[in-house]
N, C-alpha and C positions, 0 to 999 in steps of 0.2 A: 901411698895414694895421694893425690894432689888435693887440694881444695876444693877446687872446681867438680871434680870427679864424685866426691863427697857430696855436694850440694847437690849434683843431679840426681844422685843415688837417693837421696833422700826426700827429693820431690817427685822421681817416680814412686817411692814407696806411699808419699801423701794421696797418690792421685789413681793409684794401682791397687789399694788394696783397704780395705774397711777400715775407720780410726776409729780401733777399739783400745784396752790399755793395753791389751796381752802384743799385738802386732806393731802398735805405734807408741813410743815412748821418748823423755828428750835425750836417750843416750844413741838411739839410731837412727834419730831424723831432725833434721831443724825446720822445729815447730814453728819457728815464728816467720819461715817462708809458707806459712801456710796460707788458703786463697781467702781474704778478709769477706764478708759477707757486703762490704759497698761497690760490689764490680759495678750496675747500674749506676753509679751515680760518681763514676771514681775513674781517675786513669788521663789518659791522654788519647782525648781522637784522632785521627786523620785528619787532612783537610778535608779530602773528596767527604767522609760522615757528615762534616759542619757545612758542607756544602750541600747536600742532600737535601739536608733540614733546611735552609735557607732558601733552596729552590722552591720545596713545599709550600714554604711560607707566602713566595711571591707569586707561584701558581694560583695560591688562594687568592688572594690581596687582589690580583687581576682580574679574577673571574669577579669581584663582589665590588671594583671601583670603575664603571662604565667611561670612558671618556668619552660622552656623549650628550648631546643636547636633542629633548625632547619638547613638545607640546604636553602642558600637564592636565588639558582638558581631555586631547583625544589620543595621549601617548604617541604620536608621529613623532621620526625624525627629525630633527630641526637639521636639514645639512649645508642650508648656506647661512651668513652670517646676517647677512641683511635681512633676512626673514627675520630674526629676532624681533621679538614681543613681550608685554608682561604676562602672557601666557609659556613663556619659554621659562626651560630650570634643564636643571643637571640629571642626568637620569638617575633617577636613584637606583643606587647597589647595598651593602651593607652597610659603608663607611662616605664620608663627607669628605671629598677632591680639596675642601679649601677649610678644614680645621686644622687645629695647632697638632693638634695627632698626627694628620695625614702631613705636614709641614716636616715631622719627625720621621713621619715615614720616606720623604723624599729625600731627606738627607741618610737616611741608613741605606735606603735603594743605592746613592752615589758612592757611598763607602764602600757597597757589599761590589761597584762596578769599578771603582778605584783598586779594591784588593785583587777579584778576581780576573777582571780583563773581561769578564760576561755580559755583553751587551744590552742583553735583556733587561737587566736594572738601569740601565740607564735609559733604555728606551722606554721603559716604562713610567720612570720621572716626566720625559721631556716630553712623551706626549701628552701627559696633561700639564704641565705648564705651558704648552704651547696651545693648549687650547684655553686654559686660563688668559693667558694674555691676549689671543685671538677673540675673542669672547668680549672680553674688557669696553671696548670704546660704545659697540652696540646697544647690550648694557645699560651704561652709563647715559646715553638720552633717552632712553626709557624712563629711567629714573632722574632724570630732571623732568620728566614732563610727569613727578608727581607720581609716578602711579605703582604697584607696590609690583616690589620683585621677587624671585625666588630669596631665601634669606641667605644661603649657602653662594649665590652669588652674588649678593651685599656684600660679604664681608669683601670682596677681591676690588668691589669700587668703592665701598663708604666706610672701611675699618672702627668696630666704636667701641675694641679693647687690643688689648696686648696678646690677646689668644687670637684674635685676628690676623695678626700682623708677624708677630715676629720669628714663628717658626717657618712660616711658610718663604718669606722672603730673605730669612739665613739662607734656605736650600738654594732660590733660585739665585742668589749672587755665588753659592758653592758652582753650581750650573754655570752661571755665565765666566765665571773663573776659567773655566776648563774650556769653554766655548764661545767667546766673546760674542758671535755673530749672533747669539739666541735673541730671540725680540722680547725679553723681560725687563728692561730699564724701566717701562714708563709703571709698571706694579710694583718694582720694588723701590722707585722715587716716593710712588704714594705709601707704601706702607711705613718707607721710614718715615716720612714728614707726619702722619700718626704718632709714633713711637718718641721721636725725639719734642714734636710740637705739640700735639694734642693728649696726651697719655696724665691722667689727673697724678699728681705726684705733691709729696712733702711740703712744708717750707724749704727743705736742705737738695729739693729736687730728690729724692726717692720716692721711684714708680711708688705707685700705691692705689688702694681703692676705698670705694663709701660701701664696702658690704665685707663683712655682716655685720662690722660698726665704723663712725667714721673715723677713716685713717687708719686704715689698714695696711697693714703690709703682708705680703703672701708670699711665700718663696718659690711659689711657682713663677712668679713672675722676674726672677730670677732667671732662668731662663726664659720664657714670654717675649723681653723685649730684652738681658744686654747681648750674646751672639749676635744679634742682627747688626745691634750699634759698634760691634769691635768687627763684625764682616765689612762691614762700611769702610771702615779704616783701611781694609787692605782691598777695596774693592776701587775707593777711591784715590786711596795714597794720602788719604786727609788725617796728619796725624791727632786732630780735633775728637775724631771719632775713638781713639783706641784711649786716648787720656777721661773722655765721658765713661767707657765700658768699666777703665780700672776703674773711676770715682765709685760708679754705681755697684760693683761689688764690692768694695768697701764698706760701702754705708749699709750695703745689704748683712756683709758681715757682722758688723757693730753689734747689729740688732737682732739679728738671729741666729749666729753662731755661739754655742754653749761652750768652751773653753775643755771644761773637767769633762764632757763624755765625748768631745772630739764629732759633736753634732748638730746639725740646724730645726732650730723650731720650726714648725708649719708655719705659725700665724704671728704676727705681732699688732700690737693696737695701743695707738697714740694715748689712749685714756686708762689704760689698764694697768693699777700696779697688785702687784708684781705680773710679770711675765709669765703664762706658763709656759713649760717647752714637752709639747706633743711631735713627738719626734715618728711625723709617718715617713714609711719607707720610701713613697713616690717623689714627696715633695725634697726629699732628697737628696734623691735622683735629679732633679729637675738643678737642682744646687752645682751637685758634682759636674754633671753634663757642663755647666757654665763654665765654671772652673778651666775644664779642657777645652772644648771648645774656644774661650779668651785668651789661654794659653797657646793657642794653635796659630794664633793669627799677631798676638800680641808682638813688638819688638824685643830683642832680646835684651837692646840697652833700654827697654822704658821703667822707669824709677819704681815703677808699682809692681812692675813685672814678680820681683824676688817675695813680696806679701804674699802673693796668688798661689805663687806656686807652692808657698810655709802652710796657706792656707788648704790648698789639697793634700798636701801631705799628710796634715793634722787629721783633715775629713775621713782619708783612705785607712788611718790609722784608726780611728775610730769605729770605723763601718765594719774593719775585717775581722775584730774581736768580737763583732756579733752576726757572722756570720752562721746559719746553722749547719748541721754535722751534714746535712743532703745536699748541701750548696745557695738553699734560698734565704733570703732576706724576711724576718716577720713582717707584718703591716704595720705595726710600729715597735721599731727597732728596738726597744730596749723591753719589750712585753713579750717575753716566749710563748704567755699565752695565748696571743693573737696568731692570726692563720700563716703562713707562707704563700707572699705575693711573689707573682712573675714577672711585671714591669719593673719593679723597681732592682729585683734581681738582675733582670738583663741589663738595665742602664748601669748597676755597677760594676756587670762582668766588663761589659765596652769600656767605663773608664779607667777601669783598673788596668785592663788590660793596655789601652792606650797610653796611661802612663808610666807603666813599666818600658812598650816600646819605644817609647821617646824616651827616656833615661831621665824621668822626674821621679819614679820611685824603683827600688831595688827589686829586679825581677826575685831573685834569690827570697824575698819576703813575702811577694806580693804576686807572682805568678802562678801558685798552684789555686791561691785566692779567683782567681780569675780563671781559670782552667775548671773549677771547682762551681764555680757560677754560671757556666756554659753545659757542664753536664746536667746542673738542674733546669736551666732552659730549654734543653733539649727534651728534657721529659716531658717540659709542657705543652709541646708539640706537637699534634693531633696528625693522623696520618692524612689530613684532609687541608694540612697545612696552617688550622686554627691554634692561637696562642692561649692555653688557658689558663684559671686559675689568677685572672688580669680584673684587678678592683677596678670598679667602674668610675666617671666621672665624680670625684667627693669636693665639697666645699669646706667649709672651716668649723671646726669644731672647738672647746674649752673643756672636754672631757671624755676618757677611756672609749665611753663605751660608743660616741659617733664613731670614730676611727673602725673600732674591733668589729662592727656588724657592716659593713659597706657590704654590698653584695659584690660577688667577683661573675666574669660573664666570659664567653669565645669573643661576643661582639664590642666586648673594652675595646677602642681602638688604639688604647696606650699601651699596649703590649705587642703591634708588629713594628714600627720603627725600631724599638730597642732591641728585638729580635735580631733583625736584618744588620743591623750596627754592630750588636754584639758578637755576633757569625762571624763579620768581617775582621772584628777586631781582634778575634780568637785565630783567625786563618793567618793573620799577619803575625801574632805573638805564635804560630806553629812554625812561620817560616822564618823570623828572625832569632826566635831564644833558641835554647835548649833545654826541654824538658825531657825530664827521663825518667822512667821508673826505677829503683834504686831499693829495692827492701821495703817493697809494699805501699811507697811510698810517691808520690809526686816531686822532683825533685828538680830545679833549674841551676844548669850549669854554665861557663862560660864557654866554653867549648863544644861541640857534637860529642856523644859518647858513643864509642861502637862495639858495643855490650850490650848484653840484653843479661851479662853476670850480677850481683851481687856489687856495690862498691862498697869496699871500707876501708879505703886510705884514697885520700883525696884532699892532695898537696899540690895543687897547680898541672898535676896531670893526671890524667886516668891509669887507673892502679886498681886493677883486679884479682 
């Protein structure tokens, strides 16, 4: 009797008949094809599944971000542009059209419309960037003539940080990439000239801020402001721009990357010795994302290039030995007794997963990692398309217990960009690897396997 014939004989009996001792024992069945109890959170999806979820996501996201201008006395339509007043504002929905969330949400919308060819994500970006930009000039003499405006439309004419600025206008130079014709040059001239001119920074120039001591450095700003400054570089062809991005993750790394746990501190501060390093999971996130993203755009001859990339690798090595058994990331990484956050798991299913597709780390290591972080985001998934179990807005902390109580909420808006990002990124690691199940197990190979047997010789070809 064959092998094969064996093995199925023996998972009909698993699956056919009671597992008592007397019926099931290891001389009649191979017990260790038996079905693990992590099916929820384990395996390999479909695209159309990862699509599913993703659609939910943006069904939500649309019905809760109006692109629409209102009167905030008597809620009327604002529909022509000239009518603009400082009685005019954004209608409000759940979430904020021009925060550094929604700036992540617009560049996960262009990924998840990059991977699938589904229009809707991209229509859904470009109509409110184009009404951002259409919106802009009017605005703007309003607010020279003094007089106060909505704040959520300050940020898009008078930027006065890095959460203003630079998530939002990575996306819209990713947009006008793809679309030259789009009328966003004159918003993301001004955001960079914030970013690169006005942004309080160092003596060595490292972004930085006066809160919550002076001379701080935050690694959210990390991403904040360099993507927008290495987008620049290939937006304009200025290679000024990509030599700024490497300088500032450099100097970012100095100071906040931890060597021995392969991690970045949250906070650091010019006056404080020693360092402490509270290693939350978002701000992490916010790290890694840079990494790739600079990576994306960066040249491949540029001298800093080869640091960036030792530098992600080091990071993804570090992140994936604490990963937990369900897929998620704790709130801060090296505390298993802090909760399992969603944001910060979904930014590292996307980077992981990214770079294994571009061939910066070994799928073989690092792909069921990433496969493994998309099953837990999908859990957090609400059938109404809410992302949950997503820590809310946090500042800076110097002890356990700020971090471990953050309350976590549906309406965090730092958990649907990395959603939509991570879906995409998962749908493309389903169409370029090969994962396979293999003995219970998630397993990336270099070839399609076309077996659903058992492998156990696996020398350069499939051998079942």
């Amino acid at each position: 009797m064959s092998k094969n014939i064996l093995y199925s004989l023996g998972l009909a009996l698993l699956t056919s008949m009671p597992a008592t001792a007397q019926q099931v024992n290891d001389n009649n069945t191979p017990l260790h094809l038996m079905r693990p109890a992590n099916q929820q959170r384990y395996g390999i999806p479909t695209t159309k599944q990862v699509k599913q979820t993703m659609d939910r996501v943006l069904h939500y996201i649309d019905s809760e971000t109006p692109a629409t201008l209102v009167d905030r006395q008597t809620g009327k339509e604002v529909t022509h542009m000239k009518d603009i007043n400082e009685n005019t504002q954004l209608k409000q929905g759940g979430f904020r059209l021009t925060s550094y969330e929604w700036g992540v949400t617009y560049s996960g919308a262009l990924a998840a419309y990059n991977v699938t060819g589904d229009v809707a994500y991209r229509e859904y970006v470009l109509k409110r960037h184009r009404l951002l930009a259409d919106m802009a000039p009017y605005f703007q003499k309003v607010y020279q003539q003094h007089k106060d405006i909505d704040v959520n439309v300050r940020r898009v004419i008078d930027p006065h940080a890095l959460d203003d600025a630079g998530a939002v206008a990575t996306s819209m130079m990713k947009a006008m990439l793809r679309d030259p014709s789009l009328p966003l040059r004159p918003r993301i001239d001004l955001y960079m000239d914030y970013i690169l001119n006005k942004e309080y920074r160092l003596a060595d120039g490292t972004f930085a801020r006066l809160r919550p001591q002076k001379n701080t450095v935050w690694l959210d700003d990390m991403f904040m402001g360099i993507p927008a400054v290495a987008y620049m570089g290939k937006f304009t062809g200025d290679t000024k721009y990509y030599d700024e991005a490497a300088r500032q993750v450099m100097l970012f790394a100095d100071r906040m990357f931890v060597p021995d746990d392969g991690l970045f501190r949250h906070g650091w501060v010019e006056a404080m010795t020693p360092h402490p390093a509270f290693y939350w999971g978002r701000a992490n996130g916010w790290a890694l994302l840079t990494l790739c993203e600079v990576l994306d755009v960066l040249p491949a001859d540029h001298p800093v290039r080869p640091q960036i990339l030792d530098l992600l690798r080091r990071h993804i090595q570090g992140l994936a030995r604490l990963q937990h058994h369900d897929g998620f990331w704790h709130q801060l990484l090296n505390r298993s007794d802090t909760y399992l956050e969603t944001s910060a798991t979904a930014i590292y299913t996307y980077c992981i997963a990214h770079a294994v597709n571009e061939g910066w780390v070994d799928a073989k290591a690092y792909g069921a990692t990433a496969l493994l972080g998309w099953q837990a985001v999908n859990t957090s998934v609400n059938a109404q398309g809410q992302v949950e179990n997503v820590c809310v807005g946090t500042g800076m902390g110097f002890d356990a217990a700020f971090y471990a109580y953050r309350p976590v909420h549906v309406m965090a808006a730092h958990g649907y960009g990395p959603t939509l990002w991570a879906g995409a990124e998962i749908i493309r690691l389903l169409q370029c690897q090969h994962p396979k199940m293999n003995d219970s197990a998630v397993q990336f190979y270099d070839e399609a396997v076309p077996t659903d047997e058992p492998i156990f010789n696996y020398d350069g070809k499939i051998r079942y």
